[in-house]
C-alpha positions, 0 to 999 in steps of 0.5 A: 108394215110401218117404219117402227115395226120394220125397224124392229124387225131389223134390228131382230134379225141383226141380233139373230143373225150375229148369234148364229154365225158366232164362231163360224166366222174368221177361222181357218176353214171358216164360211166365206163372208158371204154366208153373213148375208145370206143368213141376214137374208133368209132371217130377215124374210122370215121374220118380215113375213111373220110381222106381216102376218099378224092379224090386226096390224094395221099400219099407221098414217103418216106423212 
């Protein structure tokens, strides 16, 4: 995956993931900080893995 196409995907699943623990962060009986990760985690592989997936990428040369 070239560094432009990473760098979206990660800039993606930093927005994907701020909205999914929206609110269940910071509350009395809230999840642990942990779970943040987790989420980031398991949003990032998924959308890497369909990056990856796409047929006809192929990454560019460079230095």
């Amino acid at each position: 995956m070239s560094r432009e196409t990473d760098w979206a995907v990660f800039e993606k699943a930093v927005e994907i993931t701020a909205s999914a623990v929206r609110g269940a962060m910071g509350g009395q009986g809230s999840q642990p900080p942990e779970y943040v990760g987790d989420v980031f985690r398991t949003v990032y592989a998924a959308l890497k893995e369909t990056a990856d997936s796409i047929p006809g990428r192929t990454p560019k040369a460079g230095f």
